[in-house]
NUMI-547241 format. One record per atom (N, C-alpha, C): x, y, z. Coordinates in steps of 0.05 Angstrom, whole numbers, plus 5000, padded with zeros to 4 digits. Example, Ala and Ser with C-alpha at 12.3 -4.5 7.8 and 13.67 -1.06 7.14 Angstrom:
2
526448865156/524649105156/526449345156/525749555142/527349795143/525850015157/
//
This chain:
369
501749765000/500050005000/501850255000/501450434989/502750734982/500650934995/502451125007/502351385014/500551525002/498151625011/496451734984/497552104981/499852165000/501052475007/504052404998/505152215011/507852254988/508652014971/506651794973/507351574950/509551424963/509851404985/512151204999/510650995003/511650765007/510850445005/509950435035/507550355041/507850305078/507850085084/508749935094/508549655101/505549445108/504449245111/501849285119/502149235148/499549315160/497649335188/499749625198/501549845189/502150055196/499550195192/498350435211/496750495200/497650915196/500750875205/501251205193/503551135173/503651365154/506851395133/509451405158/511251235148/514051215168/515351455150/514151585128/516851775107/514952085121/512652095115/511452405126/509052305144/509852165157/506852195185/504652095179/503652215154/500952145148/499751825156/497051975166/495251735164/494451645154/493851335147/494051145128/490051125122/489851145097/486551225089/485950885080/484950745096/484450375091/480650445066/481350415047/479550425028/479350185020/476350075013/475549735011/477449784979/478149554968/478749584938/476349374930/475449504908/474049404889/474649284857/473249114853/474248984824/472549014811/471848994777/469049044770/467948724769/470448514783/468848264779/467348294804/468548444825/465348384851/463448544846/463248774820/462148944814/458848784802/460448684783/458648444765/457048354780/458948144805/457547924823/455348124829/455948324838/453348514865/451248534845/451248644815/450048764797/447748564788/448848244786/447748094779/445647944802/446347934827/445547934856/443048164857/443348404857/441248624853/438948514822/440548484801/438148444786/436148204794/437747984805/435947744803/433747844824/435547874845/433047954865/430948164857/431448304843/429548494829/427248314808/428648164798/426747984776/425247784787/426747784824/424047614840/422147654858/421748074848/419748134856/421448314884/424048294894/425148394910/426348604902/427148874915/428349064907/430649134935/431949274927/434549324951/433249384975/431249564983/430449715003/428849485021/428149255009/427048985016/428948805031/431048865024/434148695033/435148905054/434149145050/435549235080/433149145101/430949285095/429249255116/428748915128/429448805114/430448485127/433548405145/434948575129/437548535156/436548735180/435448905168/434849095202/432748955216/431748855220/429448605227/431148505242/433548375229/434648135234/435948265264/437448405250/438848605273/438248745294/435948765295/433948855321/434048665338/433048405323/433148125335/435248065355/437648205343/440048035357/441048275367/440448455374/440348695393/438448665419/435848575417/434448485437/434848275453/435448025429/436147845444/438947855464/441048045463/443348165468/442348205502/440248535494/438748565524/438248325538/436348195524/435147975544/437147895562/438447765549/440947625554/442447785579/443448015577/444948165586/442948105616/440548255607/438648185636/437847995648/438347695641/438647535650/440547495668/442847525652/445047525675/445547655701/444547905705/443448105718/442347935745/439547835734/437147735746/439147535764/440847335748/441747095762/444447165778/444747385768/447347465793/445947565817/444147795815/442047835827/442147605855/440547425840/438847215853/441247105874/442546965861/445546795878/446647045899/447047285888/449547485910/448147415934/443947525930/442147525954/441447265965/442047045948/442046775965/444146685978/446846825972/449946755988/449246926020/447547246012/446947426034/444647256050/443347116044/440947086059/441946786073/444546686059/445046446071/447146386095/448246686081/449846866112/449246926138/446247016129/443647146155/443446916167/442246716153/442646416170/444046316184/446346336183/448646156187/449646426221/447446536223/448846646258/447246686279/448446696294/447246556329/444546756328/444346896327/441647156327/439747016317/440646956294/437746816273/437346576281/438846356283/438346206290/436146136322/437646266332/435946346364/434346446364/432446646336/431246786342/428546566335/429946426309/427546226298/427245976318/428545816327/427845706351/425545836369/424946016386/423946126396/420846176379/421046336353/418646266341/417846016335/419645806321/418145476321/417645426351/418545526372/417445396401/414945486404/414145786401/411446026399/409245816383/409845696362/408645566344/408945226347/409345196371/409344866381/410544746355/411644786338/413444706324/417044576332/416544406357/418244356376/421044236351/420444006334/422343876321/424444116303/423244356291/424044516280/426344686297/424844706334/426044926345/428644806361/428044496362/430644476371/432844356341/433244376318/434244346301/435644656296/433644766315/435145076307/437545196331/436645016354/438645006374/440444846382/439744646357/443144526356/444944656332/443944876316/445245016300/446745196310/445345256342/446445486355/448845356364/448745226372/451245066380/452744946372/452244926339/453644926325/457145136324/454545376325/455745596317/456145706335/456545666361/457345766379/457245476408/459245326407/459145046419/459845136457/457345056471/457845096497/455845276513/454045496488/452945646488/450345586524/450345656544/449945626570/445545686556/446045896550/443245936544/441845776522/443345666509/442245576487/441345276495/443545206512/444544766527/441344826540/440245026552/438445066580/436345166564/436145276541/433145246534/432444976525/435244866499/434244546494/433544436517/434644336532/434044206557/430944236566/430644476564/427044556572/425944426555/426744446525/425044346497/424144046510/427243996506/427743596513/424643536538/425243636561/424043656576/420343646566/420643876555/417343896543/415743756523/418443636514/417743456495/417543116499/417743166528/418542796547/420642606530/422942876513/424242556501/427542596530/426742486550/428542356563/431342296559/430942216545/433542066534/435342226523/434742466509/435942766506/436242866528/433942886546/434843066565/436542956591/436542696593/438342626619/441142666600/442542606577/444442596560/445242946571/443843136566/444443396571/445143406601/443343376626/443543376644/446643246655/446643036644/448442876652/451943046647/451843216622/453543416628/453543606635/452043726646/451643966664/452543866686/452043616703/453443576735/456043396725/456643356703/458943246691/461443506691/460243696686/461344056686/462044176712/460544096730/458944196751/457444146775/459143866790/457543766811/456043866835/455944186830/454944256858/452544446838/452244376808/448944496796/447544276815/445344386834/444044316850/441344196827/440444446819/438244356797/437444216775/440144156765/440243946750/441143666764/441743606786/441743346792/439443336807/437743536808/435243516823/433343456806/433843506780/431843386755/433243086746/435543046755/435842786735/435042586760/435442676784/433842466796/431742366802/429442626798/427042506778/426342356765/428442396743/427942166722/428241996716/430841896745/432141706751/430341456770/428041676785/426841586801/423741486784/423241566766/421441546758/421441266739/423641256727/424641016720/425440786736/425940866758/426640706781/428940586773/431340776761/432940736756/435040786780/434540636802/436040756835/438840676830/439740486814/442840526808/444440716806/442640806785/444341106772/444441366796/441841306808/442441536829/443641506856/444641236851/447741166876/449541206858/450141226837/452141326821/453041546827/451041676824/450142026823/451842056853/450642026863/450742046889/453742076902/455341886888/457841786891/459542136878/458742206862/459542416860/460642686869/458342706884/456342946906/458543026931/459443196941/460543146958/459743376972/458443556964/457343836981/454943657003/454843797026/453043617042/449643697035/449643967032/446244067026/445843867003/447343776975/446743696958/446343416956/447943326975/447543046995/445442917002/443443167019/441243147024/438443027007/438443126983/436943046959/437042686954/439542616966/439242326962/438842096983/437442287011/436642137034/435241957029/433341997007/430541737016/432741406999/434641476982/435341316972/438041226976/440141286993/442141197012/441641037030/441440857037/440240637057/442340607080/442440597097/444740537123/445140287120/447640217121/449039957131/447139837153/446739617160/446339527186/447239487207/447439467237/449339477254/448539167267/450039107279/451138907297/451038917323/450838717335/450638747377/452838787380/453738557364/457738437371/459738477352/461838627357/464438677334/465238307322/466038327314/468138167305/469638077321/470837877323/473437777346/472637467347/474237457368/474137187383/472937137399/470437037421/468636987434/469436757451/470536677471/471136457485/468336257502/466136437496/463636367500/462036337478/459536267482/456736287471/455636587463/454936657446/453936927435/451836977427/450037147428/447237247418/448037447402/447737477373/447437667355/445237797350/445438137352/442538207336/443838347321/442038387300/441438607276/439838847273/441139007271/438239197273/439139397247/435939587236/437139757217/436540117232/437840297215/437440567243/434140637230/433040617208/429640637199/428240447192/428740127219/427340037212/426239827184/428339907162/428739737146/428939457147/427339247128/428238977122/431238937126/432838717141/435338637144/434838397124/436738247105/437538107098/440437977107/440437717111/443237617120/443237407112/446437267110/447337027106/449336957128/449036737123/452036567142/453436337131/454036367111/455436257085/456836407072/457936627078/459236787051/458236897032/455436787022/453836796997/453037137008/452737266981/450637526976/448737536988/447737727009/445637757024/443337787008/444137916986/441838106965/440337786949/442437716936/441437396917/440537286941/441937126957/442036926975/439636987005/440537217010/439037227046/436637207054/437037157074/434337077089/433037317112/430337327117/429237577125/430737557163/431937727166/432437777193/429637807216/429737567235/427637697244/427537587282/429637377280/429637377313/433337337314/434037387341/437037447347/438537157339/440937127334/442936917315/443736807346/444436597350/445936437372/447936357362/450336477369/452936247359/453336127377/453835867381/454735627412/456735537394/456535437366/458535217360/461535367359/463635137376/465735227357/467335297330/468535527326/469035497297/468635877288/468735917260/469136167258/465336147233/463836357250/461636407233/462136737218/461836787186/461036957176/458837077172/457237257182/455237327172/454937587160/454437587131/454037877116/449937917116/450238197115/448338347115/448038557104/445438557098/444838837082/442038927095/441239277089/438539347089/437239437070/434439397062/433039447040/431139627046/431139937036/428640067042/426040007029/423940127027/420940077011/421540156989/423540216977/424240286941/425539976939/426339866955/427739586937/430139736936/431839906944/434039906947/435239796970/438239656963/438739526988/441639766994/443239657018/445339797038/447739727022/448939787023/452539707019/452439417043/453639277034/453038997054/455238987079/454538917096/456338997121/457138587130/460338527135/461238297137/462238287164/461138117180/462938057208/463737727219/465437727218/466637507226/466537417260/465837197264/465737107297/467136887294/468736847314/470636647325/469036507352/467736317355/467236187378/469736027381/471436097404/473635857416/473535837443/472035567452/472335697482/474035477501/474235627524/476735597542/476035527571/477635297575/476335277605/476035387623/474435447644/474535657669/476635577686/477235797694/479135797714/478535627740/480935587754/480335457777/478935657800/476935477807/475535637825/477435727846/475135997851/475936147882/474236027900/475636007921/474235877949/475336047972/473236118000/474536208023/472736118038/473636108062/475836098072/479235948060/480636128070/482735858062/483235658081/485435488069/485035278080/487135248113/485835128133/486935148159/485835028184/486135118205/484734978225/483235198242/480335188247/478335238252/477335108281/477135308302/475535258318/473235348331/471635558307/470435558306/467435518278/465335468279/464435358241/464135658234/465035588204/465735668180/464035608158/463135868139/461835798121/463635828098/463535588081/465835638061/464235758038/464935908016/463335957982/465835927971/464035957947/465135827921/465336027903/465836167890/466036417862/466036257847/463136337833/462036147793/461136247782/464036337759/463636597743/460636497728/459836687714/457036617694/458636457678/456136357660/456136027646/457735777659/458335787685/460135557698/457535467718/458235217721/457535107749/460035017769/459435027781/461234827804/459934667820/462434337823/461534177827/463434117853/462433987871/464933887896/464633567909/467233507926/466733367932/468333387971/467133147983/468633258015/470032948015/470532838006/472732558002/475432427994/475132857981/478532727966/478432737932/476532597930/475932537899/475532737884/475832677852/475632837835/472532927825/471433137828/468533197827/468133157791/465233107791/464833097764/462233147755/460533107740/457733187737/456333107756/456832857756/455232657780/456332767815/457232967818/458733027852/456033257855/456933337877/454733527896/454733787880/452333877871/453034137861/452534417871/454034497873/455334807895/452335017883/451235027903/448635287894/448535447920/449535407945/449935547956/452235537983/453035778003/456035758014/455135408026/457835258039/457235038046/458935078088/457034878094/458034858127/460534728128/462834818147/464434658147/464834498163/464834198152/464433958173/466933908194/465733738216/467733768237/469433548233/472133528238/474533408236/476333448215/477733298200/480233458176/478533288149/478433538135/476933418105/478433568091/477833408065/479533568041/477033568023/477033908018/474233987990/475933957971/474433907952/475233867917/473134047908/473934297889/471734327870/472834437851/470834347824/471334407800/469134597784/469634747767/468034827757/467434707722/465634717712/464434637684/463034937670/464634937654/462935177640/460435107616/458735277598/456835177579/457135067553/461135057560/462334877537/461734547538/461734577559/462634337577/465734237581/467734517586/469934457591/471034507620/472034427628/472334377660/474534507664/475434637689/476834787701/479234647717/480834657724/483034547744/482034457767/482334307783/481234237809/482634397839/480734457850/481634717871/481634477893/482634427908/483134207935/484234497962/482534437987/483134498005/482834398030/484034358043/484634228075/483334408096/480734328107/480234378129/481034238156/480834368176/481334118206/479334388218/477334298235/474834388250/474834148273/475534318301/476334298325/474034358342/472034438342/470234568360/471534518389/
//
């Protein structure tokens, strides 16, 4: 292409002269063969009843078309950006503790319970721990009798917080109502404030007590049992579980035999709860009595003398005035004895409720009157 100002060659897509500046004039070139083509294009259409002004007013048609459809378009996109920015905004609004809390509260207004706590586990979602939010669910749970949610809640609130009074004052409600008394010796086990202690009187049962400790017994023994309210006693004397195994306590235990007796026990209040079981061991071993005490002692007398005998409890004493060894079958000592005149020798023995016999006491009188 050339310069149409000074006829210098310009290179193509330059669009100024590199020789004088000028700007480059881009004119369509024409041939008379596209001249022909157009010429012969215009006649036909002319000879088919079409004329030029018919061929514009059909591209401008066309072109309107695709100008509107352009708008549309354009405003569509509009519409759908529109739509999404205010659904990312409205899904924003959602997604925080305000709204969430606020619609809870209306689905609760509207007994729409399943809705309102779906909205307060969002809260806590979105805010995990939230004190007001754990304590309205809990009311929901509550109002809604599903249990099983609400002891689950409860259960960490005095899991948090063993001295929340109110909440172990509701789970043992529900504990009680189920007659679930395990769980509330569980509970219980927890507790160590004493006011809060109190809440679990009717269901703490006392141990039972005993007449007699434990030990060794060289005698015969009477056991009782007793409970401090009167409670059912259960006991064994085998080792076995009072609770499976025992038998109703109801008149006092005799141990006589030798040997070591166990007896465990428990108490059961009118809930069917029983005591922590209480174990005592008895040793019956018994031992002969001592050799009797006798006085006077032994000597010569001239004047009479009443002799006694000392017989501790569970003993008898037996005597004899011959010498001999006393035995069941000899005189039995029940009260002081006279002392006979000339030189005798007393024998006495004692027998206790073992039937084990004592050493033999021998003393020498001589009675002179």
């Amino acid at each position: 292409m050339k310069c149409k100002k000074c006829g210098a060659e310009i290179p193509q897509g330059y669009l100024y002269c590199s020789v004088c500046g000028a700007e480059v004039q881009l004119v369509p070139d024409y041939n008379l063969l596209d001249e022909d083509l157009l010429g012969g294009i215009v006649q036909k259409e002319a000879r088919a009843g079409k004329n030029l002004s018919d061929v514009s007013l059909t591209k401008k048609k066309k072109w309107n078309l695709v100008i509107w459809g352009s708008i549309c378009l354009v405003l569509l996109i509009a519409v759908l950006t529109l739509f999404f920015v205010f659904h990312e905004i409205q899904k924003k609004h959602e997604n925080t503790y305000d709204y969430q809390y606020q619609k809870a509260e209306e689905y609760w207004a509207e007994e729409d319970f399943t809705n309102a706590v779906l909205c307060l586990k969002k809260v806590l979602e979105l805010k995990p721990g939230d004190k007001n939010a754990r304590e309205r669910l809990l009311e929901l749970y509550l109002k809604m009798k599903n249990e099983k949610e609400a002891v689950s809640l409860l259960e960490e609130f005095v899991e948090e917080d063993v001295t929340d009074q109110e909440s172990i004052q509701k789970l043992i409600a529900i504990y009680d109502q189920k007659e679930e008394y395990d769980k509330i010796l569980a509970l219980s086990k927890k507790v160590k404030n004493r006011d809060i202690l109190k809440l679990f009187s009717e269901y703490i049962v006392e141990k039972p007590k005993f007449s007699h400790i434990s030990g060794v017994y060289p005698e015969a023994i009477t056991v009782a049992i007793s409970s401090a309210k009167q409670y059912d006693v259960y006991y064994t004397m085998d080792r076995k579980d009072p609770v499976a195994y025992g038998r109703l306590y109801q008149d006092e235990i005799v141990l006589k035999e030798e040997g070591v007796t166990v007896i465990k026990a428990v108490a059961r209040n009118e809930k069917g709860i029983y005591s922590e079981p209480v174990e005592v061991d008895y040793t019956i071993q018994y031992e002969p009595p001592d050799m009797p005490a006798v006085s006077p002692a032994g000597g010569t007398y001239d004047e009479p003398q009443k002799i006694t005998v000392v017989v501790p409890q569970n003993c008898t004493a037996y005597y004899t005035w011959d010498g001999s060894d006393p035995t069941e079958g000899s005189f039995r000592y029940t009260a002081p004895l006279d002392m006979p005149q000339g030189n005798q020798v007393l024998s006495v023995m004692l027998i206790n409720s073992a039937g084990l016999k004592s050493s033999i006491y021998r003393v020498n009188y001589i009675y002179m009157p």
